[in-house]
C-alpha positions, 0 to 999 in steps of 0.5 A: 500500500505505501509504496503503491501511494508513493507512486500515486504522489510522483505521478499527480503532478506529470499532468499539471507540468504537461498541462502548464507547458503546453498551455504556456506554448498556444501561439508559439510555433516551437514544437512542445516537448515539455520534459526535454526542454526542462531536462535539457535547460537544467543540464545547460544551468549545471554546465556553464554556471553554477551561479544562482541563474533562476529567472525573475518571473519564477522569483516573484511567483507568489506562494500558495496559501494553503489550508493547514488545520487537521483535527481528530473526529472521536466518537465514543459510547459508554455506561455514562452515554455516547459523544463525540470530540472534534478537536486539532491534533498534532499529525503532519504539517501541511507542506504547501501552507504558506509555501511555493515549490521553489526554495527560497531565503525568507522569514514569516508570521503566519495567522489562521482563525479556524470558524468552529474547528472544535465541536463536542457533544457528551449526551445533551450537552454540546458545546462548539468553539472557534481556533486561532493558529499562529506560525513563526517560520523561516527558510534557507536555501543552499547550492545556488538555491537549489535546495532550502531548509525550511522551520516551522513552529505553530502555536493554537490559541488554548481552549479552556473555556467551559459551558454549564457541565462542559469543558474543552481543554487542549495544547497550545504547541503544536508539532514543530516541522522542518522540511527539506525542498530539492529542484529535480528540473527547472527552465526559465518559466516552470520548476519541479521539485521534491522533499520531505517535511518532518512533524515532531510533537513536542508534548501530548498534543491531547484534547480533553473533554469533560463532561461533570466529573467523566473525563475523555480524550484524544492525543498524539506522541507520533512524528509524521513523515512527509514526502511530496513532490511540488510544481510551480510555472508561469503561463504567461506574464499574467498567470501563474500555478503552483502544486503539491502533492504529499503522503502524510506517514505516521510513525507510531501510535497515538492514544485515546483516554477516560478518566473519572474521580477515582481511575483513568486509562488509555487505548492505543491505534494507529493513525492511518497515512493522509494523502493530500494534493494542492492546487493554486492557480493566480492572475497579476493584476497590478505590476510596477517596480518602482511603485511602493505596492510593486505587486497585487495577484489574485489567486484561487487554489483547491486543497483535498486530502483523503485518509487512506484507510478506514475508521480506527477504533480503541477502548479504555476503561474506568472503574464505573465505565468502558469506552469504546472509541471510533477515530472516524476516516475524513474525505475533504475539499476546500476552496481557498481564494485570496489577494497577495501584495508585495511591498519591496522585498514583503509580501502581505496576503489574505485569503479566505477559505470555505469547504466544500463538503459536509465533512470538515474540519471548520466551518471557515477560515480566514488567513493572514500571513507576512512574508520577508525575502532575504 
């Protein structure tokens, strides 16, 4: 099966390169041969300068945006009644937030408000609340920018509010990621790359709901491995695209647990591997060097990620209850539409994000993110 979604990874982005090429080559008598010429302009680049040689179209191609927020859907049932818990969890990041397929030197701020991200229900009682995200993050390119280095630290607003009987707590660090890009093939107007992200936790990562003195939860000890393959090209002198494609491969297990006045326990499962595609696609709409907003895009980007196996269960028990637990699969689809301006060697950017599918991480989201090259 892995290495079956390995291969699936590779080959999702050879249609969006043939794609790009050919449409960047309507009205141009030059025979198409898309993978040739990149192969051929990366063999040129290496023999006769080993200088950075990438030209200023594919510098000033704006980022993708991205959807990061990736929570787990509980659901449990007990002597004490059923409920459900959808709350963030510290798996994988999402390799295209924020992020192009081309290294690049920068530093960045990156904020999130994730509408109804947190959803509990513990038999009548319910309670539903909102999420803030923050991420602090630099990136370092290397061999005449050929490969990057890329950090990644984010912090969740903590939830720790109570309605009546009902409480909802969790972590407010979250994994820290480092990610490693490399350039495969690259020509004057498109780049094709591949790497591999790394998710650390650094605590528990748990959630808890807790309902009068019965207490459940969700959390996670795994790192994440995530290998994908990235594409970036400019169409024409107004249009542009960005891909990626990313497997998301847990390390090891992550827990669910019960606790009530006089005993608490956990129960153990495997997360199962994430298969995610991104897909960003955008329009210049203002361009002027010697303005001080040398730049405006518009861009619009779908964002789908899919488990790959189905629901896990566990059980825990206490000395008045057994749990018996449901980590449900997810299947989602969101649609990301924003602005992005540069200012001098800054890029500030909004966007906007909406799902399209009943099943969900959040009802909305709106992001903000600062970007400054170096």
């Amino acid at each position: 099966m892995l290495r079956h979604c390995l291969l699936l990874i590779a080959f999702a982005a050879l249609p969006t390169v043939a794609i790009a090429q050919s449409t960047a080559a309507i009205g141009d008598n030059t025979p198409n041969r898309p993978f040739s010429n990149a192969i051929t302009s990366l063999s040129n680049d290496r023999q006769t300068n080993t200088a950075n040689t990438r030209s200023s179209r594919l510098k000033r191609l704006p980022r993708m945006y991205g959807d990061s927020l990736q929570t787990g859907s509980l659901s449990f049932s007990s002597d004490a009644g059923s409920g459900y818990l959808q709350s963030p969890t510290c798996g994988a990041a999402r390799i295209g937030d924020n992020n192009s397929p081309i290294p690049q030197d920068r530093v960045y701020f990156l904020y999130q408000h994730f509408h109804n991200a947190v959803d509990s229900t513990f038999g009548p009682n319910s309670r539903t609340q909102s999420l803030d995200l923050y991420t602090l993050g630099f990136e370092k390119t290397f061999c005449s920018e050929r490969f990057s280095l890329e950090m990644r630290l984010p912090f969740s607003s903590s939830l720790a509010q109570s309605d009546g009987s009902v409480s909802v707590t969790n972590d407010s660090l979250q994994s820290i990621t480092g990610v490693a890009k490399a350039v495969l093939l690259e020509s004057d107007d498109s780049i094709f790359t591949c790497g591999l992200g790394i998710s650390f936790p650094v605590s528990d990562c748990s959630s808890q709901l807790k309902v009068d003195e019965v207490t459940t939860g969700l959390g996670g000890q795994s790192a994440y491995f995530s290998p994908f393959v990235g594409y970036a090209a400019t169409l024409s002198e107004q249009t542009f695209v960005n891909s990626f494609a990313q497997l998301m491969i847990p390390s090891g297990s992550e827990f669910v647990e019960v606790a009530d006045s006089s005993s608490s326990d956990q129960g153990w499962f495997r997360p199962e591997e994430v298969l995610v595609f991104d897909i960003s696609t955008g329009l210049w709409l203002f361009r002027d060097e010697n303005a001080p907003i040398s730049g405006i895009a518009a861009m619009l980007e779908l964002h789908y990620s899919t488990t790959l196996g189905d629901d896990q269960t566990a059980s825990a028990s206490t000395s008045g209850n057994s749990f018996d637990f449901d980590l449900q699969r997810f299947d989602t689809l969101n649609l990301t539409s924003g602005l992005h301006f540069e200012i001098y060697r800054t890029t500030a950017r909004v966007a906007a994000v909406a799902p399209l599918r009943d099943d969900r991480f959040f009802d909305a989201e709106i992001h903000f993110s600062l970007n400054r090259n170096f």
